[in-house]
N, C-alpha and C positions, 0 to 999 in steps of 0.2 A: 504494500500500500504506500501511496504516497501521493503528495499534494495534486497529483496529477488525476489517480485515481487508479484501480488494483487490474495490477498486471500478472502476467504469468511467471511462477519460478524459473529462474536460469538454468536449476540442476534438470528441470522438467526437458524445459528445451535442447538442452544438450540431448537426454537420453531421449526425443526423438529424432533430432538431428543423424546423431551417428546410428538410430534404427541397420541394420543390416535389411538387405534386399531379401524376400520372403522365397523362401527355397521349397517349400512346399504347400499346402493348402493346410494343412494348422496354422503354420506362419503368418498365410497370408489373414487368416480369420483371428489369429493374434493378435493383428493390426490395425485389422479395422473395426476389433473391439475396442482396442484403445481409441482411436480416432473416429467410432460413432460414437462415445460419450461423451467428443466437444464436438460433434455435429454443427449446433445451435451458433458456432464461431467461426462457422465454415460455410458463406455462401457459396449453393448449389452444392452442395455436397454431395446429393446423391448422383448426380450428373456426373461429379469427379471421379466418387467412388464405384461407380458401375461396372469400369471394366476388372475391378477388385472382386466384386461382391458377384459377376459371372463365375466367377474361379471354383466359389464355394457353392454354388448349388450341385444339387446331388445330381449324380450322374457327372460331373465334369471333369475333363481331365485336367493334372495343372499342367499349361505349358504359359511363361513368361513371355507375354507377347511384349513389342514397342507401345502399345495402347498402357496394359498394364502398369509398366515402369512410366509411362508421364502420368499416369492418375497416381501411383504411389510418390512419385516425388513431389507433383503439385499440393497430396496431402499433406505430406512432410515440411513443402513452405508455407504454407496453408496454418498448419497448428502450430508453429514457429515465427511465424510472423506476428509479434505479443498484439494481440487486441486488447484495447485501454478499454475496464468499464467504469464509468464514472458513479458516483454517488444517486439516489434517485432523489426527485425533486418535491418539492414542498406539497406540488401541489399537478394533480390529476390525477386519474384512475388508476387504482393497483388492483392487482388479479392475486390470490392465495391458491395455489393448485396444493392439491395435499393429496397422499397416495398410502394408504397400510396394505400392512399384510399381518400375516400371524407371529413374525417376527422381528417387525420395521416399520417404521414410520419417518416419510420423504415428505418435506414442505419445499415449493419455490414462488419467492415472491418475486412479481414483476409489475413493472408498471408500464402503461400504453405511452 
């Protein structure tokens, strides 16, 4: 955090930075678990990640295509490129989304 407003950790960005290229279809779905959980900081995402998320449907074989590796690297600049999110403001609409289970409970607040 800082006067600017909360960025992402440096040790974060390193270890997706230096990510290794995904050698097999675990790998590849290793990675685009990590990088759907900041979906939300990634416009078009799923446009990016498509030729990724072709890999892992059933029945497929993995072969690393040139498609692949620019949708992997673009994700890699993509969640390394620190998005600044600022404070929210005094005044407008906020949204409470709240989510349980039997052993969790997930709040995120937003505002329009």
């Amino acid at each position: 955090m800082s006067g600017d407003g909360i960025s992402c950790d440096p040790d974060k960005i390193e270890a997706i930075t230096t990510w290794p290229t995904p050698a097999s279809i675990a790998d590849v779905r290793t990675f685009c678990g990590l990088a759907s959980y900041y979906r939300t900081f990634v416009h078009n995402f799923a446009t990016i990640a498509r030729p990724l998320h072709n890999l892992t449907k059933k029945g497929a074989t993995f072969e690393w295509t040139p498609a692949c590796e620019a949708s992997f690297q673009e994700l890699k600049r993509a969640l390394t490129s620190t998005p600044v999110l600022i404070a929210p403001c005094d005044e407008g609409v906020y949204i409470l989304d709240t989510d349980t289970s039997d052993s969790a409970v997930g709040a995120v607040l937003q505002q329009e």
